[in-house]
N, C-alpha and C positions, 0 to 999 in steps of 0.2 A: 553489159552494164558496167561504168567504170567505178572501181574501187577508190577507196579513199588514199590517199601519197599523201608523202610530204617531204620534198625531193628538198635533200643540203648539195650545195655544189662544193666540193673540196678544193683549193688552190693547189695544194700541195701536201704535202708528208706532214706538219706543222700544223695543218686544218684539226680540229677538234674530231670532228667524226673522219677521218681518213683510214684508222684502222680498226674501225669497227667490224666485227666478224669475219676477219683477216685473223691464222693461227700464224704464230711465231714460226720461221723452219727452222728444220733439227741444221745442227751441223754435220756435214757428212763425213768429218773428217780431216779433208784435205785442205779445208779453211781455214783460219787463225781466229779471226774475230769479226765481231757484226757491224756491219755496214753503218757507216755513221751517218748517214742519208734516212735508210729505211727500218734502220736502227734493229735490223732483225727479220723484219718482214718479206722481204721482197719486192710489195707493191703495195701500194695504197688507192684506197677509192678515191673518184674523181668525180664521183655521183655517187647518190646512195640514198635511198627511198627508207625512211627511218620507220615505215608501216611497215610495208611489205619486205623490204630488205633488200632489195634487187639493186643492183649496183654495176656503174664501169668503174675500171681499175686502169690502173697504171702502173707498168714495170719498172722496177729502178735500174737508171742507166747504169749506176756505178758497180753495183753488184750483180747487172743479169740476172733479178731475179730470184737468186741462191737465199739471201740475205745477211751473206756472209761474203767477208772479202779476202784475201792474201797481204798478209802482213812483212814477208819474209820474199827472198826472190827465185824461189817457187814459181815455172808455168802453169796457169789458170786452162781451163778448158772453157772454150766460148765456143757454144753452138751456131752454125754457121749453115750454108746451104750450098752446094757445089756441082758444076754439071758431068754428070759421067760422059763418058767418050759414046754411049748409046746415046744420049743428049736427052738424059733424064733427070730431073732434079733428085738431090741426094742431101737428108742432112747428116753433117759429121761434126766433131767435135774438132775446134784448131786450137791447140796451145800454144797461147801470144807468154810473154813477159808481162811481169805485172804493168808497167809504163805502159804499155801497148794496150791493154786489158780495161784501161781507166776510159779509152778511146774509144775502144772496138765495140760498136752497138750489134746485141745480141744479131742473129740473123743478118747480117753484115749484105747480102746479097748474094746475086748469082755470081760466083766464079769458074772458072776453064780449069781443069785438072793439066 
């Protein structure tokens, strides 16, 4: 039997309902300040069923996620995905420069060790 929705589509970070039941991330530390994009969050919905609550999201490119960024020039950690010499996929963590970091989309692909 289908339940009652009532489905908002988000554009973006800026849409009214985007960070609806999204918590703020802690900072871990090794970040400076919050993302001026996702202003803290990491991601915002891009759908979001205002009954039921179910929702897609969307990661923020600038900060990976984190919802914090590097302010200073500090290498950032951007998770990444790379193939072992057994030719198994492996994820690691690469630390780019921040310039690099603004670029480099989370999970970048497969790469050759």
């Amino acid at each position: 039997m289908p339940h009652a929705s009532n489905i908002v589509l988000c554009a973006g970070p800026d849409s009214p309902h985007a960070f609806d039941i999204i918590p703020l991330q802690p900072r871990n530390g090794t970040l400076d300040a919050r993302c001026p994009i996702c202003r803290g969050y990491g991601q915002w919905n891009t759908e979001i069923d205002l009954v039921s609550f179910r929702c897609k999201r969307a990661i923020c490119d600038t900060c990976h996620g984190a919802g914090w960024i590097e302010t200073g020039a500090d290498p950032i950690g951007v998770p990444d995905i790379v193939m072992t010499p057994e030719g198994y996929a492996k994820w690691v963590v690469r630390y780019v420069g921040r310039e690099e970091a603004a670029t480099a989309p989370a999970a970048a692909g497969v790469a050759k060790l």
